[in-house]
OpenMM code with the backbone's topology and positions (N, CA, C; nanometers):
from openmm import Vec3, app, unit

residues = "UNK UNK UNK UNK UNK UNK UNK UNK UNK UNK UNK UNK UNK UNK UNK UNK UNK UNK UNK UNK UNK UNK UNK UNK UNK UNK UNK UNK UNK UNK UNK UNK UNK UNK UNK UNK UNK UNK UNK UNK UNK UNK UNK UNK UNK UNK UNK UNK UNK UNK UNK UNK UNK UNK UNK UNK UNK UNK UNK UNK UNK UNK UNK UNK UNK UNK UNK UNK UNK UNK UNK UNK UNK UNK UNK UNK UNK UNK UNK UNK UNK UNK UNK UNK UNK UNK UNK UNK UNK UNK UNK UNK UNK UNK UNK UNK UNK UNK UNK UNK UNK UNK UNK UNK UNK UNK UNK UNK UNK UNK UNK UNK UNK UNK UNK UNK UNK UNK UNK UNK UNK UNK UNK UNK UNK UNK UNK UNK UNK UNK UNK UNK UNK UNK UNK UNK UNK UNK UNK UNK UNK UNK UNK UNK UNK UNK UNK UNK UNK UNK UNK UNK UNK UNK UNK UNK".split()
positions = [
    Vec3(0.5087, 0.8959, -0.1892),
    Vec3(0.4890, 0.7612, -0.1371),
    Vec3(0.4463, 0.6730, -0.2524),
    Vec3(0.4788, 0.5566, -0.2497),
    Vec3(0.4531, 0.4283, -0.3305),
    Vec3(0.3879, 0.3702, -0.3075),
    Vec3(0.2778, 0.2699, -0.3110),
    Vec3(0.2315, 0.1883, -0.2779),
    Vec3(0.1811, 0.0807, -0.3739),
    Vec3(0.1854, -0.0473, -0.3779),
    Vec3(0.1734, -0.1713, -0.4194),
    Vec3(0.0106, -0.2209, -0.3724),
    Vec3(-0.1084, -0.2221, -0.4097),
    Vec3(-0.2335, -0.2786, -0.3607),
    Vec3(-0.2147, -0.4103, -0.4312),
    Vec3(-0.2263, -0.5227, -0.3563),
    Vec3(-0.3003, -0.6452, -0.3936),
    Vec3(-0.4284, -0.6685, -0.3386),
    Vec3(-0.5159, -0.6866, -0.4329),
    Vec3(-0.6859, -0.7877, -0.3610),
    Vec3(-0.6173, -0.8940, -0.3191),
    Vec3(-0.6661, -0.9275, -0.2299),
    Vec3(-0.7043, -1.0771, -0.1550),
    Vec3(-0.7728, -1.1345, -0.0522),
    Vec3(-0.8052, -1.2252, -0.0802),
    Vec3(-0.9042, -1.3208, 0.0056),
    Vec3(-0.8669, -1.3256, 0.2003),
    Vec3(-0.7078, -1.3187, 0.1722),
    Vec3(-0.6451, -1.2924, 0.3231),
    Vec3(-0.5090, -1.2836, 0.3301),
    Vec3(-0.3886, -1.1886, 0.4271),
    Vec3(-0.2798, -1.1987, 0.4041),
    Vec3(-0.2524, -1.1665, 0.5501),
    Vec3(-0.1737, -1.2318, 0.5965),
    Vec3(-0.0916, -1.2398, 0.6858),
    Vec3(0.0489, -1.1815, 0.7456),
    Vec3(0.0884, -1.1197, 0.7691),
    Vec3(0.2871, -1.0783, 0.8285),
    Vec3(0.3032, -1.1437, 0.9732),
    Vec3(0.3915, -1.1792, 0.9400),
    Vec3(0.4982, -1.2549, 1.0816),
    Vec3(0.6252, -1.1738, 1.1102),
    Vec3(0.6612, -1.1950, 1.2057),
    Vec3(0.8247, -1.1364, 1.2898),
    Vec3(0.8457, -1.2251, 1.3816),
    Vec3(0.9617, -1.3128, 1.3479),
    Vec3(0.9728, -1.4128, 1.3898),
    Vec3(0.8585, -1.4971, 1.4239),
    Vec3(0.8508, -1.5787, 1.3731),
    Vec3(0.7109, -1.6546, 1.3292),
    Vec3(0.6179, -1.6230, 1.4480),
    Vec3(0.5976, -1.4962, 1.4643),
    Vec3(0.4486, -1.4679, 1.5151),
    Vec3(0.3795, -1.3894, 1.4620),
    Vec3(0.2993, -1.4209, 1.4232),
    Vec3(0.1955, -1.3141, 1.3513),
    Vec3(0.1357, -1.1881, 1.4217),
    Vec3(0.1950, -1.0540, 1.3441),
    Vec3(0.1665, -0.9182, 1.3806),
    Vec3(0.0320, -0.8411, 1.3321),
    Vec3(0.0136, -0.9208, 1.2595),
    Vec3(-0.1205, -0.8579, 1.1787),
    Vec3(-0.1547, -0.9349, 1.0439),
    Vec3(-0.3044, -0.9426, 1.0013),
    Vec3(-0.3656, -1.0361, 0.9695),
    Vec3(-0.4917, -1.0071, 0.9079),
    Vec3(-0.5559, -1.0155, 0.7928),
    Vec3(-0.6707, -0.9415, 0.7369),
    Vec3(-0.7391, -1.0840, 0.6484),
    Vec3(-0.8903, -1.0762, 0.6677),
    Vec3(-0.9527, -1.1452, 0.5626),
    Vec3(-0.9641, -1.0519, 0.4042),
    Vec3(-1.1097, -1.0726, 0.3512),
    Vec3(-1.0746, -0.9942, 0.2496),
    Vec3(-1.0612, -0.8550, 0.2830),
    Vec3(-0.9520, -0.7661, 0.1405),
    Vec3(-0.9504, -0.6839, 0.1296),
    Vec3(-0.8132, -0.6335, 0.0624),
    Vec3(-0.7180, -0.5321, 0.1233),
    Vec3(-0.6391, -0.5358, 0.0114),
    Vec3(-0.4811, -0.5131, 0.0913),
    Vec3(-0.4028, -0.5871, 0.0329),
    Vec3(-0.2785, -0.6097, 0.1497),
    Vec3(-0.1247, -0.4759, 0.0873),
    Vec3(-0.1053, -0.3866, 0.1175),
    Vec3(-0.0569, -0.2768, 0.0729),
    Vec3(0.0665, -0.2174, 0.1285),
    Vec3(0.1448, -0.2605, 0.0191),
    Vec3(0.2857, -0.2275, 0.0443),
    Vec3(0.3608, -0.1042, 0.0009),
    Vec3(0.4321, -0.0423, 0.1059),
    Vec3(0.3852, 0.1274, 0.0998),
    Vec3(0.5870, 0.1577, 0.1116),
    Vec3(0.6016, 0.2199, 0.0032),
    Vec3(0.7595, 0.2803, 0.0507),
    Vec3(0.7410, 0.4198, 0.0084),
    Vec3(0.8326, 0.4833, 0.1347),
    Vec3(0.8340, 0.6287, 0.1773),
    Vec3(0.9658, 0.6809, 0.0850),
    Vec3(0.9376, 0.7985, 0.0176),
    Vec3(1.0394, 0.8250, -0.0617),
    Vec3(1.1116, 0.9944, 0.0189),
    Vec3(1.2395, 1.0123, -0.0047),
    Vec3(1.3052, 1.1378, 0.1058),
    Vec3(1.1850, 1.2606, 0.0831),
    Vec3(1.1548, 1.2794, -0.0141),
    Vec3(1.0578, 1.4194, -0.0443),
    Vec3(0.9130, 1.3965, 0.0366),
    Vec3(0.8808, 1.2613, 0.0433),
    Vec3(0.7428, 1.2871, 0.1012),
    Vec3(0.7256, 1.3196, 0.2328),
    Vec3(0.6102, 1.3967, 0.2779),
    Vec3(0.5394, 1.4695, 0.3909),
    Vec3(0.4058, 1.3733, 0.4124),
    Vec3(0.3493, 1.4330, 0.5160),
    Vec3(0.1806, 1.4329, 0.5690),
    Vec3(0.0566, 1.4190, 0.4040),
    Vec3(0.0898, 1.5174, 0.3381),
    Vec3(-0.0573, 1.5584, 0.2210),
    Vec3(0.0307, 1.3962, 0.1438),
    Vec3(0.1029, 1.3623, 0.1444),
    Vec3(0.1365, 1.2469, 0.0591),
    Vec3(0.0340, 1.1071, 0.1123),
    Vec3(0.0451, 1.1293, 0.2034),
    Vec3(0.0446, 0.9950, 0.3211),
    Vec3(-0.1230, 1.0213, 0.2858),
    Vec3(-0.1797, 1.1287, 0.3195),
    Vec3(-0.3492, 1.1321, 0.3049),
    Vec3(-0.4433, 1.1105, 0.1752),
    Vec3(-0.3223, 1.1709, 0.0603),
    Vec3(-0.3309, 1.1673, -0.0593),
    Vec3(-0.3806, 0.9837, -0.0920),
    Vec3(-0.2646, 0.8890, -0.0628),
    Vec3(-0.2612, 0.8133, -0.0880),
    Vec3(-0.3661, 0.7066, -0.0391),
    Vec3(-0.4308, 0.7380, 0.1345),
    Vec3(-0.5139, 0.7118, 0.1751),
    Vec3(-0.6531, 0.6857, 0.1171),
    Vec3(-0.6854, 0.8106, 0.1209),
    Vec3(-0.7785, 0.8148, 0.0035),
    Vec3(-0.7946, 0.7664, -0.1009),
    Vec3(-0.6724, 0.7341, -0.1714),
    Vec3(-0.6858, 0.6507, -0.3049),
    Vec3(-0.7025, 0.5286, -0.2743),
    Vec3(-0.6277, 0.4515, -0.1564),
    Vec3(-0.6939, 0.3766, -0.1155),
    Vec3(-0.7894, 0.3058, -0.0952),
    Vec3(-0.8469, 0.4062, 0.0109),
    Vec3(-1.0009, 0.3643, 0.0153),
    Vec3(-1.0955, 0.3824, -0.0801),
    Vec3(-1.0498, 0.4929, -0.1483),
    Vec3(-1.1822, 0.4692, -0.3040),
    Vec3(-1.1618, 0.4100, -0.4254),
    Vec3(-1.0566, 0.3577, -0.4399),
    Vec3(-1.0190, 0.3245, -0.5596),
    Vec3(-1.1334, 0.1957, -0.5838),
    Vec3(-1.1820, 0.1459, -0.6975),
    Vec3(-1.2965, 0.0467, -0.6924),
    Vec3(-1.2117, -0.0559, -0.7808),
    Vec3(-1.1679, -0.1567, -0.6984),
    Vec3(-1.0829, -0.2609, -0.7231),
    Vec3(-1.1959, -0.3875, -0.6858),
    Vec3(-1.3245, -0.3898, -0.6635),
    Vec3(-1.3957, -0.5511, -0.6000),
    Vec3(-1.4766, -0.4908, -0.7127),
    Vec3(-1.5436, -0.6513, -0.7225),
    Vec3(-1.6118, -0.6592, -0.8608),
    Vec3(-1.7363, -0.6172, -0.7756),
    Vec3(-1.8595, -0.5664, -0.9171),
    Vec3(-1.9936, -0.6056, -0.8322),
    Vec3(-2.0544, -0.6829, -0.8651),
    Vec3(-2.2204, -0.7751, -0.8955),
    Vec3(-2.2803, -0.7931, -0.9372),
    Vec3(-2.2696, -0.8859, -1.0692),
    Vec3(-2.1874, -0.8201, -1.1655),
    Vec3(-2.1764, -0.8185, -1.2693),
    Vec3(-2.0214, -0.8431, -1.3163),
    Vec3(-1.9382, -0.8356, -1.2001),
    Vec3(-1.7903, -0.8805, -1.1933),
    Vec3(-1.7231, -0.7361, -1.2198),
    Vec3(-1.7493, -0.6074, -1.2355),
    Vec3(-1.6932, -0.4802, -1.3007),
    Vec3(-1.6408, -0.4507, -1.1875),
    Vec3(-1.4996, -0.3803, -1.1862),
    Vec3(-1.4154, -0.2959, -1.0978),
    Vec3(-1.5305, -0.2027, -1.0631),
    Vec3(-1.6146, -0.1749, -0.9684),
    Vec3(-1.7211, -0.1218, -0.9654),
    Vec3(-1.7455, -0.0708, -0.7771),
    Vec3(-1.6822, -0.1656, -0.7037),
    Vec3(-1.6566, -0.0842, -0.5367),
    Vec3(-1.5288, -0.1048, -0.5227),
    Vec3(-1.5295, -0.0026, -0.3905),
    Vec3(-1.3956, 0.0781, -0.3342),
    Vec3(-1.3671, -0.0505, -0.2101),
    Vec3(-1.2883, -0.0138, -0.1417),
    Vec3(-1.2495, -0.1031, -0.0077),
    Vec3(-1.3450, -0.0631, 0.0830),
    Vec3(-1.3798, 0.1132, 0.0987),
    Vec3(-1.4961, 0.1014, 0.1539),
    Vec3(-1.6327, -0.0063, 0.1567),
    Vec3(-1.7046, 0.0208, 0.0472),
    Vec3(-1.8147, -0.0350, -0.0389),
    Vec3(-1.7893, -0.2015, -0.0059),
    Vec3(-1.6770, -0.2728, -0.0362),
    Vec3(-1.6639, -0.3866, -0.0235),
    Vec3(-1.6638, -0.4409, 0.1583),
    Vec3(-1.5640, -0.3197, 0.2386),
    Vec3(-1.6154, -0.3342, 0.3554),
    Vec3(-1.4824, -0.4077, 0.4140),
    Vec3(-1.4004, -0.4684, 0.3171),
    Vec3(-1.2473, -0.5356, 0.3198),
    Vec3(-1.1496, -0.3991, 0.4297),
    Vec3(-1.0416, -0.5247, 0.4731),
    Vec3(-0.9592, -0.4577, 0.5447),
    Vec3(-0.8659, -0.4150, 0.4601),
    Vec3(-0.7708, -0.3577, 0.5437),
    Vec3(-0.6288, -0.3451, 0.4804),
    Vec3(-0.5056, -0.4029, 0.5575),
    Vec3(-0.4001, -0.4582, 0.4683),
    Vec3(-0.3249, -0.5165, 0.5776),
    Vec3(-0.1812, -0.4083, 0.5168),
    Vec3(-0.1206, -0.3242, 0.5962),
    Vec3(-0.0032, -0.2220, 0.5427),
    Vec3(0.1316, -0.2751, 0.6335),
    Vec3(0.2219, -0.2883, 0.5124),
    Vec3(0.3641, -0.2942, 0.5223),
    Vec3(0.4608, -0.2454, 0.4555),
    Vec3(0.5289, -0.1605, 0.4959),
    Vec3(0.5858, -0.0988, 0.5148),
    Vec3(0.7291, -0.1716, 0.4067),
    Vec3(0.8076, -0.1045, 0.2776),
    Vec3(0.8736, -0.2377, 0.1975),
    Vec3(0.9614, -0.0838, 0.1152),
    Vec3(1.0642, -0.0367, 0.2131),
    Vec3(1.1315, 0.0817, 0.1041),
    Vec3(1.1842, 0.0403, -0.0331),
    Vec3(1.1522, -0.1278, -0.0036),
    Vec3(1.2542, -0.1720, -0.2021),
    Vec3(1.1765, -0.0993, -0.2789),
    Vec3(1.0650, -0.0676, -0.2440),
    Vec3(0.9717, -0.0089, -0.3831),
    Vec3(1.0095, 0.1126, -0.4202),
    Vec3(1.1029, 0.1971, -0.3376),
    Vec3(1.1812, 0.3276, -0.4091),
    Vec3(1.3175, 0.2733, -0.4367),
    Vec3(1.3058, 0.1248, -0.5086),
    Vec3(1.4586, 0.0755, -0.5851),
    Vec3(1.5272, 0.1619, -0.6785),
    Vec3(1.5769, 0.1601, -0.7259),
    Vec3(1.6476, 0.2628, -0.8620),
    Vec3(1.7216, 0.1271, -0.9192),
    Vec3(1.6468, 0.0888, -1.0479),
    Vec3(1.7869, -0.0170, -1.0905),
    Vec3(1.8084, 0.0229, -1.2255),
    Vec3(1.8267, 0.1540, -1.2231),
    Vec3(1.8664, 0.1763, -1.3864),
    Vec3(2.0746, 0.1693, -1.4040),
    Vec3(2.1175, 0.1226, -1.3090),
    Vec3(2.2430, 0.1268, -1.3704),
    Vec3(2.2857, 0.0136, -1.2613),
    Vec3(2.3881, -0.0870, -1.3134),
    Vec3(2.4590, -0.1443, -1.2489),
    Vec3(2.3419, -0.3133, -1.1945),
    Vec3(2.3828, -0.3708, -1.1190),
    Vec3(2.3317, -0.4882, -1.0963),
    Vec3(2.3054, -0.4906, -0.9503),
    Vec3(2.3384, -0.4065, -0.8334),
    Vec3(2.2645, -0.3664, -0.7681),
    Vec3(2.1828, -0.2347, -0.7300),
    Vec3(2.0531, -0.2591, -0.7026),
    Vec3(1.9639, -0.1625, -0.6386),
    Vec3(2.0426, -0.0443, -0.5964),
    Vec3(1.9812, 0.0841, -0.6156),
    Vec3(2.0596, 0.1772, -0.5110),
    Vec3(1.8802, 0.1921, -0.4207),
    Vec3(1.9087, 0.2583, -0.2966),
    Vec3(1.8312, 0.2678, -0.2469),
    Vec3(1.7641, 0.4451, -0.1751),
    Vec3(1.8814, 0.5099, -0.2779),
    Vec3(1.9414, 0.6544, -0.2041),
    Vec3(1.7854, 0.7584, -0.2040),
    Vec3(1.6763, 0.6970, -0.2547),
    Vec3(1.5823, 0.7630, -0.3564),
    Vec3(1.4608, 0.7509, -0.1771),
    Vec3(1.4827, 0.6002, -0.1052),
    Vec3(1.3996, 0.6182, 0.0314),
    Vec3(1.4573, 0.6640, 0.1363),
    Vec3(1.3188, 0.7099, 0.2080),
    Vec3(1.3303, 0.7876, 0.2834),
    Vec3(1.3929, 0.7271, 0.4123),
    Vec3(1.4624, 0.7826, 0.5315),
    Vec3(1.5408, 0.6971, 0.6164),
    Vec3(1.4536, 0.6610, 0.7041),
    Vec3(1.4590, 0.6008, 0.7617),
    Vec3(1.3475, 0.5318, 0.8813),
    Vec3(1.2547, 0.6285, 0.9556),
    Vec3(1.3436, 0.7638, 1.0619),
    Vec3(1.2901, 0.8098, 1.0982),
    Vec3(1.2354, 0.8980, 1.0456),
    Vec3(1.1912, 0.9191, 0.8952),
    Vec3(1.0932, 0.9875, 0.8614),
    Vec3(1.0521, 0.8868, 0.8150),
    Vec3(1.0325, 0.7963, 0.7634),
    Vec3(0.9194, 0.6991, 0.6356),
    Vec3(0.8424, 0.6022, 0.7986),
    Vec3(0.8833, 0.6199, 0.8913),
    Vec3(0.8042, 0.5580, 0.9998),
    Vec3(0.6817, 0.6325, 1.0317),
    Vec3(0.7385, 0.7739, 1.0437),
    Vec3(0.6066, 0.8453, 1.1155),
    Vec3(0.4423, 0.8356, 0.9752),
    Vec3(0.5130, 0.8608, 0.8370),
    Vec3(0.4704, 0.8434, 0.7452),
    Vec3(0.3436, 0.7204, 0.7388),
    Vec3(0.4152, 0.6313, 0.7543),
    Vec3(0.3567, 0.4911, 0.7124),
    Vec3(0.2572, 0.4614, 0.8600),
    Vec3(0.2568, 0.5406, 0.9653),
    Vec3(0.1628, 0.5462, 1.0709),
    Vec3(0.0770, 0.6774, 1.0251),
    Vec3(0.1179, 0.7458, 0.9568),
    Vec3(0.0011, 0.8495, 0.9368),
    Vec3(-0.0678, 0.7499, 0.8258),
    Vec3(-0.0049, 0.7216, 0.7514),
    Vec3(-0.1461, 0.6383, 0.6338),
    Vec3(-0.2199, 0.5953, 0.6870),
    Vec3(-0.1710, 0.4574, 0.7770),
    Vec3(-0.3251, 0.3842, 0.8213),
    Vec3(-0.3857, 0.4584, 0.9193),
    Vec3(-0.3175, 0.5402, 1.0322),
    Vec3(-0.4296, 0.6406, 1.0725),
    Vec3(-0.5192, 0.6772, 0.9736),
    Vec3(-0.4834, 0.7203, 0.9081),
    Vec3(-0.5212, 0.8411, 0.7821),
    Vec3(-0.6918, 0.7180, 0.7140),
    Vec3(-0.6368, 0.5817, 0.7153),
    Vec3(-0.7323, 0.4853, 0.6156),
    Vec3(-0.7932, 0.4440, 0.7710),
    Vec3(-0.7920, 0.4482, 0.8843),
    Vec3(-0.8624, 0.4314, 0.9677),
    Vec3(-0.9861, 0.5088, 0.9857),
    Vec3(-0.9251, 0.6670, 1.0047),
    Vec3(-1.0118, 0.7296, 0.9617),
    Vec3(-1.1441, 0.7777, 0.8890),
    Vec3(-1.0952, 0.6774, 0.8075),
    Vec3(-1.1876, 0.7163, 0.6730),
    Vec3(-1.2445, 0.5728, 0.6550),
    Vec3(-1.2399, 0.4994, 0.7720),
    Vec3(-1.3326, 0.3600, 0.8427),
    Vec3(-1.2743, 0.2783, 0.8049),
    Vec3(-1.1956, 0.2308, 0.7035),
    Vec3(-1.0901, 0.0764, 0.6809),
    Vec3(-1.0245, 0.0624, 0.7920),
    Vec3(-1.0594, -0.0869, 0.8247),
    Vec3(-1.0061, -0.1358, 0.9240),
    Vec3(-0.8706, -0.2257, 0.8581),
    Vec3(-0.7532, -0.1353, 0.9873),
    Vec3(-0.6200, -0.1675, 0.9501),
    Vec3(-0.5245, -0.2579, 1.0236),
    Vec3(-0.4898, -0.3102, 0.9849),
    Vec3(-0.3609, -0.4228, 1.0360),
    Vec3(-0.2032, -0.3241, 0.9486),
    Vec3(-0.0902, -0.4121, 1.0861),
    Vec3(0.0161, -0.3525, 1.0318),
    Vec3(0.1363, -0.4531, 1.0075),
    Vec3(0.2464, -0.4133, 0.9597),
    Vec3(0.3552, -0.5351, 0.9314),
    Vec3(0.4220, -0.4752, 1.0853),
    Vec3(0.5196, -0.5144, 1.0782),
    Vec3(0.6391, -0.4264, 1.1851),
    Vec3(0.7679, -0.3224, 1.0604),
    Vec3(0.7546, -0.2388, 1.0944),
    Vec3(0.8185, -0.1132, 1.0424),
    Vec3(0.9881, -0.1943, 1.0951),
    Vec3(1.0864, -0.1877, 0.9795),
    Vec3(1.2071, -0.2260, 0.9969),
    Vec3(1.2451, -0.3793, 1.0102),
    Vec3(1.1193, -0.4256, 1.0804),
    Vec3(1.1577, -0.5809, 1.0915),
    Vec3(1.1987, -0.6757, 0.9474),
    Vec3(1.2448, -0.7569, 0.9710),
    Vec3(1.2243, -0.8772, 0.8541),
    Vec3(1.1014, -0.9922, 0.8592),
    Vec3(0.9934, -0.9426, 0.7639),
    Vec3(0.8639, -0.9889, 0.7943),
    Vec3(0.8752, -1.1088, 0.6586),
    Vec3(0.7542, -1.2019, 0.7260),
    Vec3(0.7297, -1.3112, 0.6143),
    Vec3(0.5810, -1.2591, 0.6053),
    Vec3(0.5457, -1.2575, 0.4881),
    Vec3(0.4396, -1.1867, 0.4522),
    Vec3(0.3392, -1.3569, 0.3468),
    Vec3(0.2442, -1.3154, 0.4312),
    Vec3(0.1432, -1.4757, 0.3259),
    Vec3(0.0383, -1.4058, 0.2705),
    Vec3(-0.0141, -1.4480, 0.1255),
    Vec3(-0.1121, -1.3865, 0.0746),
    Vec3(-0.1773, -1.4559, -0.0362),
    Vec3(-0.3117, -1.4739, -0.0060),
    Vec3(-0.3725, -1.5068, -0.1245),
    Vec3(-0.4742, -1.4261, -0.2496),
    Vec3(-0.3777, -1.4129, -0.3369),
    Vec3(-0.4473, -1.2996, -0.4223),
    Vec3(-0.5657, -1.3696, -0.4635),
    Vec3(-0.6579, -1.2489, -0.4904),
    Vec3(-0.7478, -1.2082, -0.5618),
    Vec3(-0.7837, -1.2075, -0.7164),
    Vec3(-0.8213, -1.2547, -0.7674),
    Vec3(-0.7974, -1.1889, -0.9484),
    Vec3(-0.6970, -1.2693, -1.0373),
    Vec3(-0.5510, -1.2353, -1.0064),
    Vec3(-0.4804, -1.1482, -0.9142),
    Vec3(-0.5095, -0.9965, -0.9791),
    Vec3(-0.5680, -0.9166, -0.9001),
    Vec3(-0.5265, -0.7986, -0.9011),
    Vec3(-0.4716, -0.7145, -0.8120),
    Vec3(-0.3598, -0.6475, -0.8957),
    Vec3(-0.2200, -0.6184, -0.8419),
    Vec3(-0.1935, -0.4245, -0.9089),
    Vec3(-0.2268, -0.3164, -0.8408),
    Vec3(-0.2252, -0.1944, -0.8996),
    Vec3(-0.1264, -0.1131, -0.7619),
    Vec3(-0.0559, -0.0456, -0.8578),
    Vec3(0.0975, 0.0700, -0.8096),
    Vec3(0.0096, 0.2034, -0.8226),
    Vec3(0.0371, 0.2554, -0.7037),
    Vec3(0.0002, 0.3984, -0.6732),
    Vec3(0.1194, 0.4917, -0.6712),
    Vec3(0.1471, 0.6499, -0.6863),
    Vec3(0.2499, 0.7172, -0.6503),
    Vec3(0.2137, 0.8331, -0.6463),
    Vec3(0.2571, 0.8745, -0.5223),
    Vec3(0.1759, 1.0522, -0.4686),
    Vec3(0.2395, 1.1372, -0.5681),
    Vec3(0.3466, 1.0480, -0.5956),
    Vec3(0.3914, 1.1910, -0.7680),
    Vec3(0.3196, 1.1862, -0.8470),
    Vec3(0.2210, 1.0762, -0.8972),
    Vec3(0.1266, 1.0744, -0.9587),
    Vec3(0.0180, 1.2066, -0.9916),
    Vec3(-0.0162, 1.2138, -0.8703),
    Vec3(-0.1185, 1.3421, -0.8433),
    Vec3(-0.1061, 1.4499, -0.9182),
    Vec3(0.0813, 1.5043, -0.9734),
    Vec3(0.0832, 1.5877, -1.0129),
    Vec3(0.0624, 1.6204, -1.1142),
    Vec3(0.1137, 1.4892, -1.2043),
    Vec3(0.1221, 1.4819, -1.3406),
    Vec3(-0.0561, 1.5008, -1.4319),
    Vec3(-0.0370, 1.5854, -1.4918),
    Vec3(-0.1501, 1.5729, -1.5685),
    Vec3(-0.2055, 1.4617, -1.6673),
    Vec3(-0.3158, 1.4082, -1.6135),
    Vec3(-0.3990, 1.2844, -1.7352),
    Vec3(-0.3576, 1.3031, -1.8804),
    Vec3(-0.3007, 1.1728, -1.9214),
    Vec3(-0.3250, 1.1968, -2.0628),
    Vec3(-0.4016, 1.1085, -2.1437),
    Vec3(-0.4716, 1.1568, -2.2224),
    Vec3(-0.6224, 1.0953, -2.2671),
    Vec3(-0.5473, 1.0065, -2.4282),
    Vec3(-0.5882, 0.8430, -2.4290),
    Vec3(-0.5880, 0.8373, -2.5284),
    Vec3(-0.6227, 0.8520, -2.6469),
    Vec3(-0.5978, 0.8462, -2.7982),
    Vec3(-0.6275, 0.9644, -2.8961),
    Vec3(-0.7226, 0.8388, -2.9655),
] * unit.nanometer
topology = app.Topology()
chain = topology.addChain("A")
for resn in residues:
    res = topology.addResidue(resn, chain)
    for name in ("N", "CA", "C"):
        topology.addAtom(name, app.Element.getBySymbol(name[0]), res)
């Protein structure tokens, strides 16, 4: 799984101009399901989620989590983020996962960040959403459950 975190002050999704979900601060997170991912992806990512320390403290330092800050989450659901544009001038898209698996997926996350007490808002899965947002910072950080595997490498 992929995911896109923006901070912000508040972000909004519509389907057909009605608004489906809606968050003050916290962090608005755009999540594409790739064919290989499962369940430990979806929890994996959760977690990073919620702890990652993206709000300043005190002192302005990346220093609390979404927990700690107490911010929502607003999740939508955006398979462009498993684009492939290394050849040609359009996108292939062959790399996400098809609906009926990247759906159940993208409902286990925010279960998954509910869980673990972030309070969640959702886009509509498949729809064509207008998405409003006012960043933060801007800070803007890419997550990837392939990530996990790869071993740290320390600069020298």
């Amino acid at each position: 799984m992929r995911a896109v975190l923006q901070r912000v002050t508040s972000a909004l999704v519509e389907v057909d101009s009605a608004g489906v979900g809606a968050i003050g601060p916290g962090l608005l997170v755009y999540v594409g399901v790739a064919r290989a991912d499962g369940e430990d992806d979806a929890r994996w990512l959760a977690g990073r989620i919620a702890g990652l320390r993206l709000f300043p403290d005190g002192e302005g330092r990346f220093e609390r989590s979404l927990l700690d800050h107490g911010g929502a989450a607003l999740v939508v659901s955006q398979f462009t983020l498993l684009a492939d544009t290394r050849r040609g001038r359009r996108p292939s898209f062959l790399d996400a996962a098809p609906p009926q698996a990247a759906e159940p997926l993208i409902e286990r996350l925010a279960a998954e960040l509910r869980a673990r007490g972030v309070p969640v808002e959702n886009g509509r899965f498949g729809a064509h959403m207008r998405v409003q947002s006012e960043n933060d910072g801007p800070v803007t950080i890419q997550l990837d459950s392939a990530d996990r595997e790869r071993p740290r490498r320390l600069a020298r």
